[in-house]
MDTraj code that builds the backbone (N, CA, C; nanometers):
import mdtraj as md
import numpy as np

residues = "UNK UNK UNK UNK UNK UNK UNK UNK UNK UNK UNK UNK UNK UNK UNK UNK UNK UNK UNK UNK UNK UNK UNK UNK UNK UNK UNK UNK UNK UNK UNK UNK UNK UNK UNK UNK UNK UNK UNK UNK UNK UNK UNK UNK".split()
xyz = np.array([
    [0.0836, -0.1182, 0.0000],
    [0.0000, 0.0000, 0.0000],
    [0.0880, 0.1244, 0.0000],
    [0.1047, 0.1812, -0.1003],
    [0.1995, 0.2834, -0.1188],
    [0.1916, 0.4363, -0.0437],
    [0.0117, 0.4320, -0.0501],
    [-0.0183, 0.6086, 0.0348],
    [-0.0738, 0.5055, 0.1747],
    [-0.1034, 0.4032, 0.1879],
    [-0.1371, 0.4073, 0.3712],
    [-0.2645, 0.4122, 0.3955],
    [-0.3365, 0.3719, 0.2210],
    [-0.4712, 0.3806, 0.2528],
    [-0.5328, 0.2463, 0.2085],
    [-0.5895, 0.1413, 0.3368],
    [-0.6822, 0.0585, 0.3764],
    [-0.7119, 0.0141, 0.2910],
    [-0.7203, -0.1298, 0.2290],
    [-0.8100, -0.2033, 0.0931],
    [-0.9752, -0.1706, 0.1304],
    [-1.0397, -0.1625, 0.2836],
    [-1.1284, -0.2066, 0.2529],
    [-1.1814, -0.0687, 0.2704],
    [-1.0995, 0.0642, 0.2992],
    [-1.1252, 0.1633, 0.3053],
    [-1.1725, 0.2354, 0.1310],
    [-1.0935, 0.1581, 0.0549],
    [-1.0863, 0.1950, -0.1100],
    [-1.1923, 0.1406, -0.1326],
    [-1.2421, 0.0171, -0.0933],
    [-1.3508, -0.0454, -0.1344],
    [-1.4616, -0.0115, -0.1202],
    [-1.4995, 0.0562, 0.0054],
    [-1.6333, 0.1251, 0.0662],
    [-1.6371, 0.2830, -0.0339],
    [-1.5246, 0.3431, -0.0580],
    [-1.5266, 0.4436, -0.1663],
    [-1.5831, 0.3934, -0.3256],
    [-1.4983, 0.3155, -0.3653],
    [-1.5610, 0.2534, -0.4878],
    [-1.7221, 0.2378, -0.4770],
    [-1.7827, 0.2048, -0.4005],
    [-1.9200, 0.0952, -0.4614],
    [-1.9602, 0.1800, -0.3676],
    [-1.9284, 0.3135, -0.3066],
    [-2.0510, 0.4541, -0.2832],
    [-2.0248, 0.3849, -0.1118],
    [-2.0425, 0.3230, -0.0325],
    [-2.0634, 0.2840, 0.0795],
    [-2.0126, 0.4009, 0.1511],
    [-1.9040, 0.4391, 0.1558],
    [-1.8351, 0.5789, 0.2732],
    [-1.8269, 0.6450, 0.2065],
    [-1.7978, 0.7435, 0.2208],
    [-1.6941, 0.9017, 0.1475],
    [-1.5861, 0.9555, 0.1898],
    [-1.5092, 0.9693, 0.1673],
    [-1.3848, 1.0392, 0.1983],
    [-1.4201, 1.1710, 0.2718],
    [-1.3583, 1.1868, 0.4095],
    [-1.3435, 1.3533, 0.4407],
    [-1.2756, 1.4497, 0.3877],
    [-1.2965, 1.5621, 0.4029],
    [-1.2061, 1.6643, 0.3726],
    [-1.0444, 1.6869, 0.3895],
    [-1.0210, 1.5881, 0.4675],
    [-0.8647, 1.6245, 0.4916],
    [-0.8040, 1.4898, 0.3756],
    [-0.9154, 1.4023, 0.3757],
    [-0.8584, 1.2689, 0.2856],
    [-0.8819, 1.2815, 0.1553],
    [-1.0053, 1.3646, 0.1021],
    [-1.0033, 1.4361, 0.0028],
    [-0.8504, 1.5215, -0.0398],
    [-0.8380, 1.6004, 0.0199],
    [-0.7513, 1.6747, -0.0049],
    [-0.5690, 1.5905, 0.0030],
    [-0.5550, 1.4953, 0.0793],
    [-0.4837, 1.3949, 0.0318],
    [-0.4827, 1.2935, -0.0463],
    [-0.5783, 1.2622, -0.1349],
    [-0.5979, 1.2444, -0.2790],
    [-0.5870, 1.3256, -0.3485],
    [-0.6135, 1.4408, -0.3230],
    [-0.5768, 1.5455, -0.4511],
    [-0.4373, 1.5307, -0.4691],
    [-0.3689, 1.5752, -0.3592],
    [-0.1835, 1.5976, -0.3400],
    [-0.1490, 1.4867, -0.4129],
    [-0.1650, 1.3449, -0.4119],
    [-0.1772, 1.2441, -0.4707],
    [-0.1584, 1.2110, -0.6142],
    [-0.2807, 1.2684, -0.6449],
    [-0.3049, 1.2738, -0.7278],
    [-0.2506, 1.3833, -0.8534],
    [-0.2070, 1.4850, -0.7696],
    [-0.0648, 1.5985, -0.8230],
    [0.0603, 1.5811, -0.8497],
    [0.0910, 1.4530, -0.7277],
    [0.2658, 1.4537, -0.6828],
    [0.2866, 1.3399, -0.6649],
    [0.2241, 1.2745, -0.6845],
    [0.2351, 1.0900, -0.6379],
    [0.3888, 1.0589, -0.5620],
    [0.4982, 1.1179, -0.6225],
    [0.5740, 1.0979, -0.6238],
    [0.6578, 1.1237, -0.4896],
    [0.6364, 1.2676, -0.4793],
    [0.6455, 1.3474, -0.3320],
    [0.5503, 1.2704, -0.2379],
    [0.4644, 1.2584, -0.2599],
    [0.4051, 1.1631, -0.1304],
    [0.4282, 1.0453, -0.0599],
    [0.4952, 0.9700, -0.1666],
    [0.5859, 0.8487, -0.1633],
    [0.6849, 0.8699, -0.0699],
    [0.7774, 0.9877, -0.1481],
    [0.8796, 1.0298, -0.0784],
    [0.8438, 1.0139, 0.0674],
    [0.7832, 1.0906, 0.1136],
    [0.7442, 1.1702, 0.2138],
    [0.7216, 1.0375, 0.3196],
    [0.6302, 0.9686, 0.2542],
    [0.5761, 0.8589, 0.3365],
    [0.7264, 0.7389, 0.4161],
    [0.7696, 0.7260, 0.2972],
    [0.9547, 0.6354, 0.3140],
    [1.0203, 0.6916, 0.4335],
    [1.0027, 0.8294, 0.4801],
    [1.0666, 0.8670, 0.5993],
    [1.1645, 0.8961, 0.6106],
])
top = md.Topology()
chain = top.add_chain()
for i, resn in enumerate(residues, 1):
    res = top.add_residue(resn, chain, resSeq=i)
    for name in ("N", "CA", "C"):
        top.add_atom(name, md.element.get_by_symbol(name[0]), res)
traj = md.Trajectory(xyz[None], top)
């Protein structure tokens, strides 16, 4: 799991069950900008 986010957490997003908050939103965006830097970031 490269960003730290939950299979079954992705799963309840997919098929509508949860929604993402605002702060996890917004760490999908970054994500979704920088993939790369987040990686980084995450490795420590």
């Amino acid at each position: 799991m490269k960003f730290h986010v939950p299979l079954g957490t992705l799963r309840d997003w997919e098929q509508g069950a949860k929604y993402p908050d605002t702060a996890t939103r917004s760490y999908l965006h970054v994500i979704e900008k920088a993939p790369y830097i987040v990686m980084q970031a995450l490795e420590g």
